[in-house]
C-alpha positions as a printed NumPy array, in Angstrom:
array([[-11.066,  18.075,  15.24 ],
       [ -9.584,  19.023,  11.832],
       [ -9.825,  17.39 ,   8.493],
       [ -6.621,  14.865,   7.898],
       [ -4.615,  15.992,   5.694],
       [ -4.471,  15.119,   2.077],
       [ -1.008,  13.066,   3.227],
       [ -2.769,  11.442,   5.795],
       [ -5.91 ,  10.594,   3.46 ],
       [ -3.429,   8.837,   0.939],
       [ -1.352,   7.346,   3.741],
       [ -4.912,   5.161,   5.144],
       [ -5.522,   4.214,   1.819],
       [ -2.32 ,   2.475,   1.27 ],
       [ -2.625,   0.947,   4.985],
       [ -5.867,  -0.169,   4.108],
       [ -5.026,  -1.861,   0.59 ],
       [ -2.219,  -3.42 ,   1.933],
       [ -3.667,  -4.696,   5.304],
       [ -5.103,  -7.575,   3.343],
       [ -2.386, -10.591,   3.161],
       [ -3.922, -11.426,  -0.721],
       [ -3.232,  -7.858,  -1.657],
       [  0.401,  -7.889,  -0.112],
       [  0.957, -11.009,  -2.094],
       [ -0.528,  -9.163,  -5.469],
       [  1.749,  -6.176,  -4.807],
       [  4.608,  -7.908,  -4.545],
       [  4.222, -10.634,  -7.111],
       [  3.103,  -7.48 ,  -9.32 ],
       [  6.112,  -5.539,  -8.144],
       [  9.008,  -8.872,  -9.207],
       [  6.601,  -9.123, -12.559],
       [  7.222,  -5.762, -13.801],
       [  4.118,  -5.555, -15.528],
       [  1.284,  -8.702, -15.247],
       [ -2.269,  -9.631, -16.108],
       [ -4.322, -10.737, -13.95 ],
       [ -4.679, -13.566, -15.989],
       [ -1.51 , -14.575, -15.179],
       [ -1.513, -13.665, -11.637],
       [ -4.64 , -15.615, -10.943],
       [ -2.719, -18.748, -12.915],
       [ -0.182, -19.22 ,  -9.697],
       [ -2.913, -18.535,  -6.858],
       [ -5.753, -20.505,  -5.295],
       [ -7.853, -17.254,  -6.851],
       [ -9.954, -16.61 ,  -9.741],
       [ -9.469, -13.798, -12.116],
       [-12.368, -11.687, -10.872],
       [-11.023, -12.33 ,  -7.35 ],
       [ -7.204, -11.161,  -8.713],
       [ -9.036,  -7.983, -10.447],
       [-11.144,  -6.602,  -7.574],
       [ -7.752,  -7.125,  -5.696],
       [ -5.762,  -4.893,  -8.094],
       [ -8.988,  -2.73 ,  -8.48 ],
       [ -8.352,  -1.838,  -4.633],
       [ -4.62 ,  -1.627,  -5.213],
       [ -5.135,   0.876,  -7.947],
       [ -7.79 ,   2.874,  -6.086],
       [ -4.597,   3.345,  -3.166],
       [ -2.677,   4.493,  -5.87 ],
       [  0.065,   1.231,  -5.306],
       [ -0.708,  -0.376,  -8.836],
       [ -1.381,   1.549, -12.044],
       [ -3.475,  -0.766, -15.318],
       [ -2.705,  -0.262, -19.146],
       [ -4.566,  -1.472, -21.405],
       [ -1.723,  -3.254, -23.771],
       [ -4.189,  -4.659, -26.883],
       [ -6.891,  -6.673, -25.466],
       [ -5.241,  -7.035, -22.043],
       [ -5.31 ,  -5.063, -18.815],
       [ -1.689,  -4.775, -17.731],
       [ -0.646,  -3.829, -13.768],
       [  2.235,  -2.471, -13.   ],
       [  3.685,  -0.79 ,  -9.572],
       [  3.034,   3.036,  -9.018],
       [  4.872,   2.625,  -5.014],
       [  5.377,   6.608,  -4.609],
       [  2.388,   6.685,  -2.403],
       [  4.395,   4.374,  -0.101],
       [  6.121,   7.706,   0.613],
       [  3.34 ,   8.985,   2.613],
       [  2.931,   5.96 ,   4.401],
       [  6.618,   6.272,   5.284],
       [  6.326,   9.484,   6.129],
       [  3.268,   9.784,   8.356],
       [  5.306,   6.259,  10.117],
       [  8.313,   8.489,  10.813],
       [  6.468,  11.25 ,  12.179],
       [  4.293,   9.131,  14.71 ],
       [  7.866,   7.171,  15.604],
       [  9.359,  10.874,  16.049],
       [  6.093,  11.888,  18.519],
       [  6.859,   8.365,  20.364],
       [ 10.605,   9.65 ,  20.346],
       [ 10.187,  12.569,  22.049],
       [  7.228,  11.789,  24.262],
       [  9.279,   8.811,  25.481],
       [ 12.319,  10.921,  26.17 ],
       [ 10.994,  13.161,  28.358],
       [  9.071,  10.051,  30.325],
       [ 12.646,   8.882,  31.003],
       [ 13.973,  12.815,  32.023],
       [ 10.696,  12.23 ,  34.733],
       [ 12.099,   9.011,  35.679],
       [ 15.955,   9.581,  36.083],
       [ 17.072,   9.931,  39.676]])
């Protein structure tokens, strides 16, 4: 079996951020706020800060959310290109489905 590719790799590490519902929620609300503590995130969520933080800490570590350090605060803000690989490596397994499909239904057509 080979190694998956470095696409691949980056592709299960935005499927596994975002297969939390929490850290859908953070993504988006982080994605309408433009750029957001997680002071502020925590503020309109049944979470505490440390709970928002090792959220975004897993976000960042996918590559989805990118912090800046803005005087004393942490700032988040959206990084969504490696959604593209997630897109991608979706399009190619619905292209194998495509094909694989099609020729079931050649087999099948009288």
């Amino acid at each position: 079996m080979t190694a998956p590719s470095a696409s691949s790799r980056r592709a299960a590490a935005v499927f596994d951020a975002l297969g939390d519902g929490t850290r859908r929620e953070l993504f988006a609300a982080v994605g309408a706020a433009g750029s957001v503590t997680a002071t502020e995130l925590a503020a309109d969520r049944p979470l505490s800060r440390q709970a928002v933080v090792k959220h975004l800490q897993l976000l960042a570590a996918a590559g989805l959310v990118q912090a800046e350090k803005v005087g004393r605060e942490q700032r988040y803000r959206l990084t969504p290109a490696p959604l593209d690989d997630a897109a991608a490596w979706m399009a190619s397994v619905g292209v194998a489905w495509d094909e694989r499909l099609g020729r079931l239904a050649e087999r099948h057509t009288p």
